[in-house]
C-alpha positions in Angstrom: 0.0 0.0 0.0 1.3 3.4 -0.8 0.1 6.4 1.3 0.6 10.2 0.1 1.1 12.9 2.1 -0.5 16.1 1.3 -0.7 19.6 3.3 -3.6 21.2 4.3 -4.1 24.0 1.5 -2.7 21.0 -1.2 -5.5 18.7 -0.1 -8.3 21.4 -0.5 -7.4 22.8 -3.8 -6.9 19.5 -5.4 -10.6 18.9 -3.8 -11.9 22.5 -5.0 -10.6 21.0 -8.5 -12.3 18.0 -9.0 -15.4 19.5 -7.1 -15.5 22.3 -10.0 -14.5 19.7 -12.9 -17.5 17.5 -11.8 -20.2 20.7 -11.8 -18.7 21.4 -15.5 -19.9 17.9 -17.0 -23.0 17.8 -14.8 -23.8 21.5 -16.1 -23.2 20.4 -19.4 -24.9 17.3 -19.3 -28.3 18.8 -17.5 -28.7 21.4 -20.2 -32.6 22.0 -20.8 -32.4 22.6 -24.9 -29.8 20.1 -26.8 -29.0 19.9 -30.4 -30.2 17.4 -32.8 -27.4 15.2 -32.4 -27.5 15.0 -28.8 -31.4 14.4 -29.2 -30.8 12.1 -31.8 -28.4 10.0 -29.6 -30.7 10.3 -26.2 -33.6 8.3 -28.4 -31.3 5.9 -30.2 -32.1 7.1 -33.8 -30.4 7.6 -36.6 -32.0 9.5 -39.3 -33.2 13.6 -38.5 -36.5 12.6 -40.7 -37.5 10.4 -37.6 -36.6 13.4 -35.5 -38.7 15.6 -37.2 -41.5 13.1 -37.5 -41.5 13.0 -33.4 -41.3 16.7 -33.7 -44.2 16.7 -36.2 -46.3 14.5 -34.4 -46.0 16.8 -31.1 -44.5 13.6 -29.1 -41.0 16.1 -28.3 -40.8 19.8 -27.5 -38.6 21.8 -29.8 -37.7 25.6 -30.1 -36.7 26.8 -33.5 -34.6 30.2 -32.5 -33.1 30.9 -36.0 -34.3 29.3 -39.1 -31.8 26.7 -39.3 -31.0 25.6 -35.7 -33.4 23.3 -34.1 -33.0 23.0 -30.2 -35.2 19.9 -28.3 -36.2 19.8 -24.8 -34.2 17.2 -23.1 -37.2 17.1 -20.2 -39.9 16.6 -23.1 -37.4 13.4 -24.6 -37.3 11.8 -21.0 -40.8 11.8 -20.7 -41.5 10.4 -24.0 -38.8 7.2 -23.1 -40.7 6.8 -19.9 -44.0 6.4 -21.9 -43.0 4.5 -24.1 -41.3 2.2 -21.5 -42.7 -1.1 -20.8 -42.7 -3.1 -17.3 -40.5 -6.4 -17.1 -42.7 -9.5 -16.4 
């Protein structure tokens, strides 16, 4: 076993560190509106027209700020996994 030896003010930055690097990919990962990729990936599809048919079809939440970028709702995507889920037997 090998044991390392840090000082006080050592110990807390390094703990400050990770603490911050952890809220960074949390942050980034909660974000409410995600791009069509990230959409895409979250519902296990692979073609935007079945995006836009979910989008179309009013099962997912989308806001169209400019005309060519699409943003989803990440909230709107969980909830339509969870209705669509089905109970094991």
């Amino acid at each position: 076993m090998e044991v390392i030896c840090l000082e006080d003010e050592a110990f807390y930055a390094l703990i400050e560190q990770v603490v911050s690097r952890l809220r960074e990919k949390q942050g980034h990962e909660n974000d409410k509106w995600i791009s069509d990729q990230q959409a895409m990936q979250l519902l296990n599809v692979k073609s935007k027209t079945t995006l836009q048919k979910l989008r179309d079809e009013g099962k997912i939440r989308f806001s169209q700020p400019q005309k060519k970028i699409i943003l989803y709702d990440r909230d709107s995507i969980n909830a339509y996994l969870e209705q669509n889920a089905r109970n094991t037997f």
